[in-house]
GUMAR-528035 format. One record per residue: residue in one letter; x, y, z of N, C-alpha, C in turn. Coordinates in pm, whole numbers, plus 50000, padded with zeros to 5 digits. Example, Ala and Ser with C-alpha at 12.3 -4.5 7.8 and 13.67 -1.06 7.14 Angstrom:
a513194943150780512304955050780513204967050780
s512854977550708513674989450714512905000350787
//
This chain:
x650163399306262651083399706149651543414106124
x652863413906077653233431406026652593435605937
x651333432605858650483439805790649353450705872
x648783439305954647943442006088648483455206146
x650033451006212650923463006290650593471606241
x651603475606099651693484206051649973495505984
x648893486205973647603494505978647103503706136
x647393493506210647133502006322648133514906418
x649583512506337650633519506358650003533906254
x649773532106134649463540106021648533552706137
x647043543006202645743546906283646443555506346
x647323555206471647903561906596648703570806526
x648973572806401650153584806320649063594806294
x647563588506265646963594906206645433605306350
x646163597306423645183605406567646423615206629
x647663615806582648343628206647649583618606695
x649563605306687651513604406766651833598906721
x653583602306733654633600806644655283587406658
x655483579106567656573569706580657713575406642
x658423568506787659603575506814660763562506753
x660193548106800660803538306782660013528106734
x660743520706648660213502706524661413494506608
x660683482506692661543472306726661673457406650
x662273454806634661593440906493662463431006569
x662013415406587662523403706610663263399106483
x664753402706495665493394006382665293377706386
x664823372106460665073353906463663993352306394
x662653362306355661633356406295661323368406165
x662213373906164661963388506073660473394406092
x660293397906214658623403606224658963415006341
x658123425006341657963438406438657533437806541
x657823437806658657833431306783657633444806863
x657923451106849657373471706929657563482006888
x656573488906814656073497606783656313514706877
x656953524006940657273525507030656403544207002
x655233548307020654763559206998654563567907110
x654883582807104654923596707177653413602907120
x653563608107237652633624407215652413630907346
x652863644507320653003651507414654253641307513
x654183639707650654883632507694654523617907736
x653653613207681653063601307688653833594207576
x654343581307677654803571407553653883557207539
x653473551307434653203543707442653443534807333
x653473515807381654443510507294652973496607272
x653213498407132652503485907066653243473707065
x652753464007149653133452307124652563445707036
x653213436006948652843432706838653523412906833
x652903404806865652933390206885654723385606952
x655173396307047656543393407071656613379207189
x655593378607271655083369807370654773362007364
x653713359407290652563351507278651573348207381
x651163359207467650273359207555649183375807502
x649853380307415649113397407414647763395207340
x647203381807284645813382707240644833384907472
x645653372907520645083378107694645123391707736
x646023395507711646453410207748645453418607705
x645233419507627644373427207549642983426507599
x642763411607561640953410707679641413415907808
x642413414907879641903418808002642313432608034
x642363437207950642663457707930641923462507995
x641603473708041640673484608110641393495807961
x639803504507935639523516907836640133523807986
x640913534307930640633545808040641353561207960
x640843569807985641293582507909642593587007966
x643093587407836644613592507802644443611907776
x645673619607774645273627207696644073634207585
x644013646307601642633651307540641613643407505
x641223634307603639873630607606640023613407570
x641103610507478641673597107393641443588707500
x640433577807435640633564907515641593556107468
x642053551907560643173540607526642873527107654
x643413515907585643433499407638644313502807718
x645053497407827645873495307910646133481707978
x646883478807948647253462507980647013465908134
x647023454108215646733449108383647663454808467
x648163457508589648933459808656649683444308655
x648823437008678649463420908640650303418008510
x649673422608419650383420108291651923429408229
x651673442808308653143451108281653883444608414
x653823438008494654813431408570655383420408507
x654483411908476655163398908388655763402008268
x655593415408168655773419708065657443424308102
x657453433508219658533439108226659653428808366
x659023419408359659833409108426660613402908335
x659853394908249660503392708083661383399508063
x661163413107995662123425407971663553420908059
x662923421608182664253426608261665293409408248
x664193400308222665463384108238666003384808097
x665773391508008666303391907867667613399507834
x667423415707902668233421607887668783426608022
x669583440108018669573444208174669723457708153
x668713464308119668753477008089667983486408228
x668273494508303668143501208428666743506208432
x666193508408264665033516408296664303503608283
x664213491008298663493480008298663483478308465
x664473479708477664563477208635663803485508683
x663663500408657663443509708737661833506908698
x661353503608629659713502408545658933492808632
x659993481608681659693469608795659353471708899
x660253483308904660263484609099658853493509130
x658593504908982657593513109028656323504208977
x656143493908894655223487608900654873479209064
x655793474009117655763466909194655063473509351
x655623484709323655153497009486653703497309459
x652823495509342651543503909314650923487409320
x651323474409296650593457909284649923453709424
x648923454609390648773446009505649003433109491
x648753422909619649573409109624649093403009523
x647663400509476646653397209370647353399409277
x647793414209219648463412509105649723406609094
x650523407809178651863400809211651713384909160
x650773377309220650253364109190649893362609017
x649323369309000648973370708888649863368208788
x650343382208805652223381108682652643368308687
x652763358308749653393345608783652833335908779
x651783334308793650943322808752650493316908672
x651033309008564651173303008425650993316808351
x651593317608312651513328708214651913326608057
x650983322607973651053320807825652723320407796
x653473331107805654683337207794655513321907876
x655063319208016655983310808085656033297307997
x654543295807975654273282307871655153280007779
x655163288907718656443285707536657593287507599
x657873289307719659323292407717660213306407701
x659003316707710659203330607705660113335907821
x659663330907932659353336708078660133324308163
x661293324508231661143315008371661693321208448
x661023322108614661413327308677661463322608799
//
């Protein structure tokens, strides 16, 4: 919920990074990406735009970010299907370009992965 968001948006203002961008779903009036900097690290809170990011989340790897900061990191599997979405929605170049360099670093496993029922494909998020 945007109460939720916005506490843990408040958290990440309050460890050092900046809101650069607030994305909000007009069809449901709710905040859908959260879009935070620091230093040159961007990173973007997803916030129930899918309906697969409670999975996402369990299947994160901790791994250190900047000065020491641990941070979650979604799957190599999951920013493919994430930014596959992206790219059948809109057609913006740096979606494309996010695809292709996800795609050079997947192995076939993850490739399978992104595609294989995916919460997102279920509701009707995702067809591909």
């Amino acid at each position: 919920n945007d109460a939720e968001s916005e506490r843990i948006g408040q958290a990440m203002i309050r460890h050092g990074f900046t809101l650069a961008a607030l994305f909000e779903r007009t069809d449901i009036a709710r905040i859908a990406t959260m879009r935070f900097t620091l230093a040159d690290v961007y990173v973007d809170l997803l916030t129930g735009v899918f309906g697969d990011e409670a999975e996402i989340v369990a299947d994160a790897s901790e791994v250190t970010i900047l000065e020491g900061r641990q941070c979650a990191v979604a799957s190599v599997a999951a920013l493919i299907g994430l930014k596959a979405l992206a790219c059948s929605n809109r057609k913006k170049p740096d979606d494309q370009a996010d695809l292709q360099r996800l795609l050079a670093v997947a192995t076939s496993a993850d490739i399978a992965a992104a595609f294989a029922g995916r919460i997102s494909q279920k509701r009707g998020f995702l067809a591909l």
